[in-house]
N, C-alpha and C positions, 0 to 999 in steps of 0.2 A: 504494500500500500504506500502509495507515496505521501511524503511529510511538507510539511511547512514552515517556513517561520517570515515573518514580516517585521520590519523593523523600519524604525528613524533616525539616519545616520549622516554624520558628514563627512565627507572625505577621510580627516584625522580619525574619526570614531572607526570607520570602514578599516583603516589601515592600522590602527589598534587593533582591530580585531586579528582581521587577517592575518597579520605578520605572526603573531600567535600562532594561527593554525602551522603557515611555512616553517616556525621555531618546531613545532611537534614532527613535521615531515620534512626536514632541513633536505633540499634539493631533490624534492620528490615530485612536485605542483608544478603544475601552470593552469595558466586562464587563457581560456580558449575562445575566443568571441563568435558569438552565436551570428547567422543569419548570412553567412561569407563563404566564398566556394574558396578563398585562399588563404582557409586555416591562420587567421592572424594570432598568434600565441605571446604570451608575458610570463616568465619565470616570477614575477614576483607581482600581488597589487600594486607595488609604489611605480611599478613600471607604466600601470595603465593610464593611456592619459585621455584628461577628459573628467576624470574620477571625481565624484562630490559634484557635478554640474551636468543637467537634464534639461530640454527642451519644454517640457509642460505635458508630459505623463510617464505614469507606471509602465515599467516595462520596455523601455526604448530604445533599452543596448541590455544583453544578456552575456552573460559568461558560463563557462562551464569549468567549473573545477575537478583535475582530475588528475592520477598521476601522469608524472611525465614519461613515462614509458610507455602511456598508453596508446594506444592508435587510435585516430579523432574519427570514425564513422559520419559518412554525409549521406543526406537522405536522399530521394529520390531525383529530386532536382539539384544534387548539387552541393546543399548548402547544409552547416553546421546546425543542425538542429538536436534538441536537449532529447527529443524520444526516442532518435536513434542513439545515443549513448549514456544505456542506464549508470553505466558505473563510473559514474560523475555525479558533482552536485551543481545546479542550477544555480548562480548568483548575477542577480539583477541589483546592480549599484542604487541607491537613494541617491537623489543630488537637490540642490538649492535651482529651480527653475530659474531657466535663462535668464528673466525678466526680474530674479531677486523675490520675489512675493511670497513662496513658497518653498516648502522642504519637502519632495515627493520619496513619496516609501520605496524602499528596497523589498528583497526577499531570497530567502535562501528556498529550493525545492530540491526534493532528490526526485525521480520518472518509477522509483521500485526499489524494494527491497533489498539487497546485494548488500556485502560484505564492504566493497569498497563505499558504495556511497554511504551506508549506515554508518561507516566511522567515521567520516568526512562530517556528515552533521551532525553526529553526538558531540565533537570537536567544537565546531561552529556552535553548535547552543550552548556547550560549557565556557567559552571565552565571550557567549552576549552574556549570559547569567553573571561573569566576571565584570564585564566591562559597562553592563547597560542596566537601566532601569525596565522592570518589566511591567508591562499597565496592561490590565482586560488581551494578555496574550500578545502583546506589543513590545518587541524592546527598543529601547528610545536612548539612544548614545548621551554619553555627556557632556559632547560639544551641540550636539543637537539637541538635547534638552537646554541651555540656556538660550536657544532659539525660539522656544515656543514661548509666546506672545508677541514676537516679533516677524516672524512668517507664520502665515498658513502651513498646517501638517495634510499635508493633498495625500487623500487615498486613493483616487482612482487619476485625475487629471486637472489640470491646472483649468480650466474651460468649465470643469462641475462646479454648481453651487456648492459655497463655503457651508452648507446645511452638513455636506458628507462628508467635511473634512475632519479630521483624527482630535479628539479633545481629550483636555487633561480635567479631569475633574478634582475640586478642593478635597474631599474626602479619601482620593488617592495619596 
């Protein structure tokens, strides 16, 4: 069954975390960017650039983490897609919208069950549970949490009414 986690991060938060995961697999990862027929790969997050800044939604550059021995399978047309390779994990960067206004959500998925991906995100949860606040199944970095009241936390796109965006409530 495949997992989830969603989160609100900045760059810095992102690569706090990250660098964690690479410390635990010291020369094992890369980031394999999704949607490309010419396998564009990063030995490390600090490497990706772009990182911490999005256009105005969720989902708008993906990665696949995965070891680096492994061979990147492309799917029918071509292109790096996360369901032709279960034994990766899914990571779609949060970034601060073009336009400054808002913080849009990240998200880590695994496509299945597997050894490799299972440990890749038990990792990844244990370094947001270190590193992040966690709200109604949310974790919320702590460079990105002194952001909220100062940008919009956008969960689906920067274009949705501010009704659906991510709030922190006083009783949290």
């Amino acid at each position: 069954m495949a997992k989830r986690i969603n989160f609100f991060a900045t760059k810095n938060d992102m690569i706090s975390v990250l660098s964690k995961l690479e410390e635990q697999f010291p020369h094992d990862l890369k980031y394999v960017q999704c949607g490309k027929s010419d396998r564009i790969e990063y030995g490390s997050v600090k490497d990706i650039p772009g990182l911490g800044t999005l256009k105005e939604k969720h989902n708008e550059i993906s990665y696949l983490i995965m070891r680096k021995d492994d061979e990147v399978t492309l799917n029918e047309h071509g292109l790096v897609y996360p369901g032709e390779n279960a034994h990766s994990l899914e990571f779609d960067p949060a970034g601060i919208s073009e336009d400054g206004t808002g913080l849009i959500h990240g998200m880590f998925a695994t496509m299945e069950d597997n050894e490799i991906s299972d440990v890749l995100f038990k990792a990844v949860r244990k370094n947001l549970n270190a590193e992040c606040r966690k709200i109604r199944g949310w974790y919320i970095g702590k460079e990105a949490e002194s952001l909220y009241g100062k940008l919009r936390f956008i969960c689906i796109g920067l274009n949705e009414p501010e009704l659906y965006d991510f709030r922190i409530t006083e009783q949290e």
